[in-house]
SEMARVEX-579477 format. One record per residue: x, y, z of N, C-alpha, C, O in turn. Coordinates in steps of 0.1 Angstrom, whole numbers, plus 5000, padded with zeros to 4 digits. Each point is the difference from the previous one (the first is absolute). Last residue first. Layout:
! SEMARVEX-579477
XYZXYZXYZXYZ ...
! end
This chain:
! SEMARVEX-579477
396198401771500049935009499750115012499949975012 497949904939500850145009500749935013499349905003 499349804951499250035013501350095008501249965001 498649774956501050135001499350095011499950124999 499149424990501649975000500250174999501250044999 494649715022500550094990500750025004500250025011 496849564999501150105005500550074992500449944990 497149655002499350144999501150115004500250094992 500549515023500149954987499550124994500650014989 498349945053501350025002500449954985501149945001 494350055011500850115002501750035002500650105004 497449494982499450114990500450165003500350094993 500049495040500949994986499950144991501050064998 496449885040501150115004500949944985500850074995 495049805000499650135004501850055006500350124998 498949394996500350064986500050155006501150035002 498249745034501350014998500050024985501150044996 494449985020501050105008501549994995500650104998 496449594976499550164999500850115009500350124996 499849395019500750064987500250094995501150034998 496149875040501750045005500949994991501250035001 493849954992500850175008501649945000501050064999 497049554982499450124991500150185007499950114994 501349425031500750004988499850174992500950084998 497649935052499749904992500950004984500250114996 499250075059500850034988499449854992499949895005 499050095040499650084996499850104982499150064993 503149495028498749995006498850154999498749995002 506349924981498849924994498650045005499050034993 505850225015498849955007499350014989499650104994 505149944987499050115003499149845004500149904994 504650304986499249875008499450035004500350105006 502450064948499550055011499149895006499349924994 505350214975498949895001499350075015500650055009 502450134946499550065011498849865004499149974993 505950094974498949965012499050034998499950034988 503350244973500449915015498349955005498950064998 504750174960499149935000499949975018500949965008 501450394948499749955011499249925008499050065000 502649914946499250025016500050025012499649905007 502350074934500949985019498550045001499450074992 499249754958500750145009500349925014499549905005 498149934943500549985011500950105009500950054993 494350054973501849965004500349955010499450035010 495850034958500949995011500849975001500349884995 496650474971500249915003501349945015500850075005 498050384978500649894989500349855000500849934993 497450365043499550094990500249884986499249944994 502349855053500350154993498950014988499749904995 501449795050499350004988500250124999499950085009 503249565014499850135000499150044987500449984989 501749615043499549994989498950174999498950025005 506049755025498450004999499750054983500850014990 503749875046499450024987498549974999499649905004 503550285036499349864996499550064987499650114999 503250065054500050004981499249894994500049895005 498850215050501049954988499950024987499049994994 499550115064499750094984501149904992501150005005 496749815044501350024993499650104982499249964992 496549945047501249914993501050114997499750125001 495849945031501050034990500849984997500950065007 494049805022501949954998500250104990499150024992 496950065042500550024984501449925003500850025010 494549945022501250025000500749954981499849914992 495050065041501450024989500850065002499950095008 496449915022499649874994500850034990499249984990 501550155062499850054987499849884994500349905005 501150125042498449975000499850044979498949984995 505349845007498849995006499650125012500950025009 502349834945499750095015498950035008499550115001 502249494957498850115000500650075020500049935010 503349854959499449925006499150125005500650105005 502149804948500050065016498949975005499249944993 503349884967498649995001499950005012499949905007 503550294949500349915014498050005000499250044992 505550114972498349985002500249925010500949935002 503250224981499150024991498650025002499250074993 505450005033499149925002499150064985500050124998 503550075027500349944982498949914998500049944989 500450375054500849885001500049954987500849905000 496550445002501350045008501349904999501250034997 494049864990501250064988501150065008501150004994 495149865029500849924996500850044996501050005006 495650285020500850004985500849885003500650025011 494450135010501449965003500749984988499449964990 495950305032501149944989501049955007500350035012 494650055007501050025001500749964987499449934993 496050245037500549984986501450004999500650115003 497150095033498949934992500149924990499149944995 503350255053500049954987498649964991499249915003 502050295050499150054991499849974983499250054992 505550015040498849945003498650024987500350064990 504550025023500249844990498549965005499549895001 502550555014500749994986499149834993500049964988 499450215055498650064991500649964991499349974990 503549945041498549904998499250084995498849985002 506750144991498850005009498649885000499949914992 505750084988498550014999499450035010500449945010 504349974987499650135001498050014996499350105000 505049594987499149955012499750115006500449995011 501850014946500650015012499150025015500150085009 498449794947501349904998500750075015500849935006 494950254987500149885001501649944999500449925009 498850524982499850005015500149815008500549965010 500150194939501150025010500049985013500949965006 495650024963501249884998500950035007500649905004 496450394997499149885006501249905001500449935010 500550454966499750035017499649915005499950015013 499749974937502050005006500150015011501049965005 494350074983500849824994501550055007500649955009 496850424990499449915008500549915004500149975012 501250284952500750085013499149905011500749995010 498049934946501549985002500750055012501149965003 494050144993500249885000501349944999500249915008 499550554981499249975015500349865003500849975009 499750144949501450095007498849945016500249895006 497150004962501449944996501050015011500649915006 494450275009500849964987501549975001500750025009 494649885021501050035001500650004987499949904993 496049945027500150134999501050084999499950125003 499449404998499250084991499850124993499650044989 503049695058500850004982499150104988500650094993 498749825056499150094991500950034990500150114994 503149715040498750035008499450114985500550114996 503049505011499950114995498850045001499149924996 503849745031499050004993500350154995500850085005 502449495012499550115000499050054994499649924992 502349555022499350114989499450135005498850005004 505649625004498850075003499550064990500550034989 503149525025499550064986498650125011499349955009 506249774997498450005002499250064988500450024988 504549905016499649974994498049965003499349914995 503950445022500049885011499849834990500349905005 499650594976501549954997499849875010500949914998 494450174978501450075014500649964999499949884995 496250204969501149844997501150105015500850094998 493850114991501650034999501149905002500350025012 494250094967500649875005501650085001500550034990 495050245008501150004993501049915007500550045010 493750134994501249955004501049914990499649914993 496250515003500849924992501249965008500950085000 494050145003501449995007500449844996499549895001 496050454986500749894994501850015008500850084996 493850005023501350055002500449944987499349914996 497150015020499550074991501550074997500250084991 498549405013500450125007500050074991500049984988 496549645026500750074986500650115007499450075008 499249425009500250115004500650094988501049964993 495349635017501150054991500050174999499250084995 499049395037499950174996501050014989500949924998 498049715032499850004984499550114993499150024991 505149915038499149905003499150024986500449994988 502650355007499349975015498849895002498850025003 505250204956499149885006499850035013501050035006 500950354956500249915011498949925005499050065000 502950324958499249945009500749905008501249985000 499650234955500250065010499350015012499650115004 499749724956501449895007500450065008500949965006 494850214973499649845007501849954997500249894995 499250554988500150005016499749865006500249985012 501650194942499249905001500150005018500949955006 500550444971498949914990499549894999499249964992 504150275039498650064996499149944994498949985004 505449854999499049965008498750105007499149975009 504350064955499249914998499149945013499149914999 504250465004498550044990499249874996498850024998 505249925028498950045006499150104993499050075005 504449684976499249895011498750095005498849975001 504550254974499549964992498849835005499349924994 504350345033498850134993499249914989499050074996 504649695024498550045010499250104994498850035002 504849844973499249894998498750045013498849985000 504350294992499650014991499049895004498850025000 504650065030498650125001499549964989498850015003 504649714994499249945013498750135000498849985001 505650034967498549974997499149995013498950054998 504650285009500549874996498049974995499050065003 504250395014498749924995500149904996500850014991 502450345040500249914988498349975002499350035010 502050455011499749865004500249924983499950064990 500250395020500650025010500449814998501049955004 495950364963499849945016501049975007499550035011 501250124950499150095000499549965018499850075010 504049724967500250145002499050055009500250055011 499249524974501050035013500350135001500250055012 497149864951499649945008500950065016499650095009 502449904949499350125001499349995015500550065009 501649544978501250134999499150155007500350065010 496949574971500449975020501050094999499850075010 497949844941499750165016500649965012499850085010 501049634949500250135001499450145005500150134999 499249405011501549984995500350174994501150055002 494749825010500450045013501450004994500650105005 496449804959500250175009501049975011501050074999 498749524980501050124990499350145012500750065008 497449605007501849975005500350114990500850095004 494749884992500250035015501849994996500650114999 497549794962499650095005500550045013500750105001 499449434990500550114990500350155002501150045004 496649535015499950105011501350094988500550105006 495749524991501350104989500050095011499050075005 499049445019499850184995501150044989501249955000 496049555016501050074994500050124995499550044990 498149625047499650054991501450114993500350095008 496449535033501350044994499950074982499149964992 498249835061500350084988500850024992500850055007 497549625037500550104997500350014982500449914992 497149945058499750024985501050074998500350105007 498049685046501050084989499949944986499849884998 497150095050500249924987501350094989499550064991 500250065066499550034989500249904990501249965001 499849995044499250064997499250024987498849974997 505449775011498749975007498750045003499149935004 504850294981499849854987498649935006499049964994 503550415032498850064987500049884988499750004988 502649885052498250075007499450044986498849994996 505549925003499649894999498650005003499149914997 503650435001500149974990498849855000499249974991 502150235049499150104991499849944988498850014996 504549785032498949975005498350134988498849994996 506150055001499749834993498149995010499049944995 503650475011499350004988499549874997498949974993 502250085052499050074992499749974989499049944997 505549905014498549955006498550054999499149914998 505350354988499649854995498849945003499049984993 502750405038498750014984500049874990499049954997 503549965046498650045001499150034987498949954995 505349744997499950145005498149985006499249924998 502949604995499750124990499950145011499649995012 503849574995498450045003499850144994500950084999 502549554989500250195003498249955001499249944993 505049654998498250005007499950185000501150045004 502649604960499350105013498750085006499150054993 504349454981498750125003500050085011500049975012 502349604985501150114994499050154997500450125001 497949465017501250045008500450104995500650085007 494649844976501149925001501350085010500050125002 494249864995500850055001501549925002500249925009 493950044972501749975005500950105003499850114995 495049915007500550074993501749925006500550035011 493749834982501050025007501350084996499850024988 495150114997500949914999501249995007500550115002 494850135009501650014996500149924996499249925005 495950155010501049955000501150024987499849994988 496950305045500149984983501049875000501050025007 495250185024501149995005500449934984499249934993 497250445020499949865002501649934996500650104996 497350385006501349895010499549924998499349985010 499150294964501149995000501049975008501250005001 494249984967500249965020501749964995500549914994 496750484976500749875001500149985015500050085009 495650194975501450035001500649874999499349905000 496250175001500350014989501750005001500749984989 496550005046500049874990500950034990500949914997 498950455030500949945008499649874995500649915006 496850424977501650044996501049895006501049974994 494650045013499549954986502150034999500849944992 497949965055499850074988500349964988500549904997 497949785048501450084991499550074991499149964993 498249795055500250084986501050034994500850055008 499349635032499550145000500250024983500949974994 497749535018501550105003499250144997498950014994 498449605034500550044986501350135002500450075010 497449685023499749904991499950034986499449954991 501550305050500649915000499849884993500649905003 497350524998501549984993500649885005501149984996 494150195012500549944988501549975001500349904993 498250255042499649925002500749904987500649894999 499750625007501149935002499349864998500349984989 497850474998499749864991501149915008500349914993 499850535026498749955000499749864991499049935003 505450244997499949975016498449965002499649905007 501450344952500949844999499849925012499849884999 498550574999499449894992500349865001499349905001 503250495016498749975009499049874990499349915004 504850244976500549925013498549945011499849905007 499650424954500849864995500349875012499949885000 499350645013498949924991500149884998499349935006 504350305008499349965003498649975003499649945010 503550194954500449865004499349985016500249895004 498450504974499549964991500649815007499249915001 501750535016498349975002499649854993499149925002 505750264997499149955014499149974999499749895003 501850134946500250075013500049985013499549894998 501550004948499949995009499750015018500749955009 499450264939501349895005498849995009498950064998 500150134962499349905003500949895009500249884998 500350624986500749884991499849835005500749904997 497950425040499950044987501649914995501049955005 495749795033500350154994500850024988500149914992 497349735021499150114995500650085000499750114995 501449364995500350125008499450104994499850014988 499649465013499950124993500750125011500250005012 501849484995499450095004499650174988500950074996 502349564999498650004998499250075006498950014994 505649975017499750054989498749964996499750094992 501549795046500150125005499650084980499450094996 501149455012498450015008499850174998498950054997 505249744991499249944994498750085001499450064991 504250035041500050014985499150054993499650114997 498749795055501549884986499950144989499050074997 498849945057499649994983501150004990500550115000 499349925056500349874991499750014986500249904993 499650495042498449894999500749864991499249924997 504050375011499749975015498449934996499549905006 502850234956501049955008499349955008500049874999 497550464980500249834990501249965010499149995009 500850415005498649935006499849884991499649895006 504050364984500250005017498949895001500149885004 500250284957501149904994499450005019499549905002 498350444985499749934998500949855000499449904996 502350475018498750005011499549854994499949905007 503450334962500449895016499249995009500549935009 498050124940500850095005499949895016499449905005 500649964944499249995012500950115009501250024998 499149794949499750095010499950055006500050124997 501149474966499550075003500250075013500749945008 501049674979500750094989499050155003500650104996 501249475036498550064992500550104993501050065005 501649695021500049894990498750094992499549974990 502050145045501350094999499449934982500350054989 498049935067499150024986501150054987500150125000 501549805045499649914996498849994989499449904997 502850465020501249924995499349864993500349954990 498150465040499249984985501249854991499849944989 500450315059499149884997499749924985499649904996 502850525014500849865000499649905002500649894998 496850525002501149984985500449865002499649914993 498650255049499549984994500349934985499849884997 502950355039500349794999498449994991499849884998 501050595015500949974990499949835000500349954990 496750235038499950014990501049994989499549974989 501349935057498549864993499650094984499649934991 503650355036500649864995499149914992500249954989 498450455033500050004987501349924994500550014989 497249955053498749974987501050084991499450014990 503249975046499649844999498850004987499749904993 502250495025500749934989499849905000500649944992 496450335033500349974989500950004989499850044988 499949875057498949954994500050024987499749904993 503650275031500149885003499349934988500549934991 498850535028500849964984500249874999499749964988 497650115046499850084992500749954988499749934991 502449975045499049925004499249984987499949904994 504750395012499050005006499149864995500749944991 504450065007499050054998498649995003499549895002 505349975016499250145001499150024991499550115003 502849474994499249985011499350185005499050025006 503749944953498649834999499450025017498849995002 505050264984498950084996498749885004498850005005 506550005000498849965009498350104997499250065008 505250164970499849895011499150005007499450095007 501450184958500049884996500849905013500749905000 496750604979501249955010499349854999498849964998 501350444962499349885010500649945014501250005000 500750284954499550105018498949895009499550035011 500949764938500650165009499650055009498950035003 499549524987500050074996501050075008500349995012 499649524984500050095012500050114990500849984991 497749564986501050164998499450075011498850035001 500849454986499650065002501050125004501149985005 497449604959500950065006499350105011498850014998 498649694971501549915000500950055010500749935007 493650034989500850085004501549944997500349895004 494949984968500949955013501350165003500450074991 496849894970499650055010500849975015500150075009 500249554949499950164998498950125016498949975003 504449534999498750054996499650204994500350105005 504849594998498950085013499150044990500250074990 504149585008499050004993498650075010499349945008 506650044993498750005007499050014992500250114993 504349975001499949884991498249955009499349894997 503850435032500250024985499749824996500649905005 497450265041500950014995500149974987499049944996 497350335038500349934990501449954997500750114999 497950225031499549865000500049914996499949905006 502950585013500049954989498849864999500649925007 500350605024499949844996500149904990498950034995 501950435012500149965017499649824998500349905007 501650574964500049884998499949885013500949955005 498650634986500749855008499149845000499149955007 500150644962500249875015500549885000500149944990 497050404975501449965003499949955017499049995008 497449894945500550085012501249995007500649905001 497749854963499150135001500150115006499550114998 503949484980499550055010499350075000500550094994 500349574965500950105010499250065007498950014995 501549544972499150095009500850075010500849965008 499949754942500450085010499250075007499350084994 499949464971500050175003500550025015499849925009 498449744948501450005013499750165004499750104993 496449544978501050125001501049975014500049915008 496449854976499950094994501150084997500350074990 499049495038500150024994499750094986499949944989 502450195060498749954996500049954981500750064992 502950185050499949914988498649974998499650005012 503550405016499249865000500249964985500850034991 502550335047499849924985499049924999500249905008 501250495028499949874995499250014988499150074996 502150355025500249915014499949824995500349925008 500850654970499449864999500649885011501249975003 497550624998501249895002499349854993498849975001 498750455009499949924986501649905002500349914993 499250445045499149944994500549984987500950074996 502449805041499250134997499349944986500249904994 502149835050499450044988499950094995500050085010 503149625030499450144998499450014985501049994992 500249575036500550084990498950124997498850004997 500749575031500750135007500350074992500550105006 498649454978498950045012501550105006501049965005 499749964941499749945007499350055016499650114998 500649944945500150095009500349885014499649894996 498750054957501150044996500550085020500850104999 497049384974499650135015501850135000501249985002 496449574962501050075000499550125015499050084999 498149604982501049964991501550085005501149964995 493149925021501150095003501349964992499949875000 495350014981501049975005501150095003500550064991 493849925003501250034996501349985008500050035012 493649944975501549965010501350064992499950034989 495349994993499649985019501349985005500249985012 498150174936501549995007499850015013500350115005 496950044956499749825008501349985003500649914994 499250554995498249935000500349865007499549955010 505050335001499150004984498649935007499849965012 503850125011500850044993499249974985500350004988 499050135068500149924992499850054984499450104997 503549905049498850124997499749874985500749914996 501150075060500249934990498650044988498849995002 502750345040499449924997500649914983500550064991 501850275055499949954985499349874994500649895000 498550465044500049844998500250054986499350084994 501850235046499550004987500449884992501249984996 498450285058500349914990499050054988499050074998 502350235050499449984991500949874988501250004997 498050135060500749974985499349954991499249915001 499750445039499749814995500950044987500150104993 499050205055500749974989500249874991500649905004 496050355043501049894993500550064989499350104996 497450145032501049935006501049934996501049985008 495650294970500550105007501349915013500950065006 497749754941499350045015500950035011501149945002 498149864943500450095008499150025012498750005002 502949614959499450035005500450175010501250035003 499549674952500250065006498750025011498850014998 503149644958499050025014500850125008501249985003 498949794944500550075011499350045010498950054997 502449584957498850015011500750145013501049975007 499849864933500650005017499050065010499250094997 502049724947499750115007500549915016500749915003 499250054941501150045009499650025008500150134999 496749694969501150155001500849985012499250025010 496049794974501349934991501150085001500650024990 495749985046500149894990501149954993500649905001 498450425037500149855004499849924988499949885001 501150625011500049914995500549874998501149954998 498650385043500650034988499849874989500749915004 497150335049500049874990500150004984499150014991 501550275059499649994987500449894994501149965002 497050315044500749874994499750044990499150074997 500950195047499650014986500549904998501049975006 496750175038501149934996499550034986498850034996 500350295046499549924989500949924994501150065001 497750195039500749885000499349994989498849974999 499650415016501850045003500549854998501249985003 494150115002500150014989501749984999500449954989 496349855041501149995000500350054983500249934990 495249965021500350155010501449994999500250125000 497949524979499650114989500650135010500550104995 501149365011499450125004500150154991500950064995 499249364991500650155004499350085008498849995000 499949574980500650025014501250135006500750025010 499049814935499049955013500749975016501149955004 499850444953500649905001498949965013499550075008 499950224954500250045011500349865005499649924991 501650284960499249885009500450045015501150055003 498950194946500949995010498949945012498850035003 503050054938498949995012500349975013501049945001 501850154964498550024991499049975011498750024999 507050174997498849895008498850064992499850114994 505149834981498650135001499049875011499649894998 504149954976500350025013499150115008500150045012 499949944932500649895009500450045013500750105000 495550194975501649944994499949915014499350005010 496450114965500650055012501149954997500149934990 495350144985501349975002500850055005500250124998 494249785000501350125006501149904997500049885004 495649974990500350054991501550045002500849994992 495749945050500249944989500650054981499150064994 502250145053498650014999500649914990501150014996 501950155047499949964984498749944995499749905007 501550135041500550104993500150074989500350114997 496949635047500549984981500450115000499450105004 499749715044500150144992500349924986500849914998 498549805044499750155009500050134984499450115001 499549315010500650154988499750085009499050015007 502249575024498950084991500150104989500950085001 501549435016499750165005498850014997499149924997 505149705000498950045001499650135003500850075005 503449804960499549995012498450025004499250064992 503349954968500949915009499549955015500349905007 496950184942500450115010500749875009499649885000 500150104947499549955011500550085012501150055000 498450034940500950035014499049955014498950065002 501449784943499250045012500750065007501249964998 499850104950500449915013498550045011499250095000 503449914939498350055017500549915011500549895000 503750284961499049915009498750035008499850085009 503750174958500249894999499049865006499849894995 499950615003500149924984500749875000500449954990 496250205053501650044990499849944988499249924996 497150085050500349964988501450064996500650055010 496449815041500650104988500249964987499549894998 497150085048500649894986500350094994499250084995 499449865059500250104989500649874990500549895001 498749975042499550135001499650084992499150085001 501249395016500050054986499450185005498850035003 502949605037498550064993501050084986501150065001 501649795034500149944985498850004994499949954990 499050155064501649994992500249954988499549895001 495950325013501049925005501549984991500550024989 495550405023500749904989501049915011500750035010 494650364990501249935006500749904995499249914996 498650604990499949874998500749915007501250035000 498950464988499049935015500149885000499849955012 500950244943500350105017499449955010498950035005 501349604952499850175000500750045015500749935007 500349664951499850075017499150094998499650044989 502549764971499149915008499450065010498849975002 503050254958500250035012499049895001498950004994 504050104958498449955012500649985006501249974999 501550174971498949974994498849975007498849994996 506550305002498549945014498549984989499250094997 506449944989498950084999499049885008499849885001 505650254995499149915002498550065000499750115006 506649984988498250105008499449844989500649934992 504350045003499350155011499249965002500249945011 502649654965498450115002500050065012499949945011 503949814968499550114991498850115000499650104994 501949425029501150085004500050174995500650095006 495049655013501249954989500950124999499850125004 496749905028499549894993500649934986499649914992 500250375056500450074989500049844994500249905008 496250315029501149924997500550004988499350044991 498050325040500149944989501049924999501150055002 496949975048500750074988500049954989499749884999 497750245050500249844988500550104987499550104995 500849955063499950094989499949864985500649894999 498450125055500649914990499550104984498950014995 500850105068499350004991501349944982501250025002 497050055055500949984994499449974987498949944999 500450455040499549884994501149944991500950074996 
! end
């Protein structure tokens, strides 16, 4: 018989194993192709997993609750139109993560007559939550070049990140699809690898009939993901069965986020967008004499294509024209998304940062001994961001239409100025829970990996809350532009000498100061004058507080 093993899929670059929160199926059951089998979870993501193909459950392997590691079959499909008396023809397929990881499709088949080559599809992996595409930027290998595994075979781009994707497997570079500067959907296949010891001629017309079939369902499964490209504008969810069926039934966006959802964390499920679809199809009469519903999130949001008028822009003979870089473009386009999005407020307020520059002026000597590493203020000011955003968790949040999201995380992204003159923001993952020496060793690894284009996509994912230092540049005070989906962002100015007014015991003197910034911009629509003052006094206070004879 022929039979489709369903594997755990690996679901970012750092997650082994996956835990089974519900079983749709049972044993016996007959399923069609992209039917919802199972819904995993990680510390990064719940996902659905959709079966590739049709069948029947022939076996669960894994009971609700069970964590299983990555590439572990969890259940195994008797495939439609097999014969149950042909035990000696079984095909195994595996299907290596189709979401956010590097993966590849392998088909073997065995039988007492043939020899099939074996392939392995380098899939286009994706590189965060709302990232449906990515740009080939660089192909390090070309069609005939021998691999071995982890080799790096190309460079992408997305705007999150750049990153290096290297091989999973060794073998021969048998095809290439994509060429360099290509814009490929996430899930799409880019490359294909003749594995070791495969024989690599004319496999397409020897293979059986059988396997044929199913590499054609577990192609339709990897081109699932890549459906999703055109939902890219929703900030929320959906797993690819569901982005599959909003596609082919016509439901928008718009339509797809209003929709309640009953599964857990209230995403979305099969049951649920076709319900929605059977409704919508039952009231059709009405619609042509009215528009379909919008959510309370998709009113409330900005209409951002509506088309903005520019002013014209001269150009003289002696001027020169440089079309902006890729990340240029991003940023100007992000920036401009979070003015349109959000109402911006911004704060301002003068710290004695006294205290901080005399210690560090005589512990960074010691400092470098003890750690290996220099300390500059930048850990200070995040250690003293992220106690205050304990204390006020309404900035440590996020808008959803007209939800308000509270993270329970505090991850602190850190503005890096690239030698390209671009700009990223790395993140520090649970600044909160971190002391001094931890947090300086964070900030100097972050700053490094970024200035030499070595970030991962977990490095610049998951922000709650970002800084940016002006003062690098002498800058006194600036009014940054909120990072959106977050509702603030800290400026920190330039530290200068300044005479101030010092109250003593004996009355007040004039005295030097350290003196500097701190203006903070923060979403109106949630943040209101009286938290987002109370928050930027709350990190003045702690950094004005600072004990000048603290251990290091």
């Amino acid at each position: 018989m022929s039979t489709f093993e369903i594997l755990m899929p690996k679901m970012g670059e750092s997650v082994e194993e996956a835990t089974i929160t519900k079983w749709f199926v049972s044993v016996g059951d007959k399923i069609e192709e992209d039917d919802v089998l199972l819904e995993i979870a990680t510390d990064k993501v719940d996902s659905e997993i959709p079966s590739p193909v049709t069948g029947i459950v022939k076996e669960l392997l894994y009971e609700t609750d069970a964590l299983v590691p990555v590439g572990k079959a969890v259940a195994i499909i008797e495939l439609e139109g097999s014969d149950s008396a042909e035990e000696e023809k079984t095909e195994a397929v595996e299907v290596k993560d189709k979401k956010k990881e590097v993966a590849g499709t392998q088909v073997q088949a065995s039988d007492s007559s043939a020899t099939v080559a074996s392939t392995f599809e380098i899939i286009m992996p994706k590189m965060g939550e709302s990232v449906e595409e990515a740009t080939i930027t660089k192909w390090f290998v070309s069609v005939g070049d021998k691999i071995e595994e982890d080799d790096v075979l190309l460079e992408i781009a997305t705007d999150k990140v750049d990153s290096e994707i290297p091989s999973p497997v060794a073998g021969t570079v048998s095809e290439i699809l994509y060429e360099t500067d290509a814009l490929v959907p996430v899930g799409k296949a880019v490359a294909i690898i003749t594995m070791e010891g495969a024989e690599g001629t004319s496999n397409a017309t020897s293979q059986p009939a059988a396997v044929k079939e199913v590499e054609k369902s577990v192609e339709s499964a990897s081109q699932v993901s890549a459906a999703a490209q055109d939902f890219s504008t929703s900030d929320k969810f959906y797993s690819p069965l569901v982005k599959s069926i909003a596609k082919a039934e016509g439901v928008s966006v718009q339509e797809l986020d209003s929709i309640k959802g009953t599964g857990q964390n209230n995403r979305v499920t099969k049951v649920d967008i076709l319900d929605y679809v059977k409704n919508r199809n039952a009231s059709s009469p009405a619609k042509s004499s009215s528009k379909p519903a919008s959510s309370p999130a998709a009113s409330s949001a900005p209409k951002a294509k509506e088309a903005i008028q520019r002013p014209p822009v001269s150009v003289n003979a002696e001027d020169e024209i440089v079309e902006m870089d890729r990340m240029r473009k991003l940023i100007a386009d992000h920036m401009v998304m979070s003015k349109q999005v959000s109402p911006h407020v911004t704060a301002v307020i003068e710290v004695d940062m006294t205290n901080i520059v005399l210690w560090r002026n005589k512990s960074k000597a010691a400092y470098l001994d003890k750690y290996g590493e220099k300390i500059t203020f930048t850990p200070i000011f995040f250690e003293a961001t992220a106690r205050a955003l304990r204390d006020f968790p309404g900035v440590n949040a996020s808008v959803d239409g007209q939800n308000i999201i509270y993270r329970k995380n505090v991850n602190i992204g850190m503005a890096v100025a690239l030698p390209s003159g671009n700009l990223i923001v790395p993140v520090i993952k649970q600044a909160d829970h971190k002391n001094l020496a931890g947090l300086t060793s964070d900030v100097n690894r972050m700053a490094s990996l970024a200035r030499n284009n070595k970030l991962s996509p977990d490095d610049i994912q998951g922000g709650t809350f970002t800084i940016t230092n002006f003062g690098s540049f002498k800058n006194i005070i600036g009014t940054p532009i909120i990072n959106q989906p977050q509702v603030a962002i800290l400026a920190v100015g330039a530290i200068e000498k300044k005479p101030a007014v010092i109250e003593t015991p004996t009355g007040d003197v004039i005295g030097i100061r350290h003196k500097m910034f701190l203006s903070l911009s923060y979403d109106h629509r949630i943040v209101d004058g009286a938290l987002g003052g109370n928050f930027l006094r709350r990190i003045g206070d702690y950094l004005e507080q600072f004990d000048i004879d603290r251990a290091i």
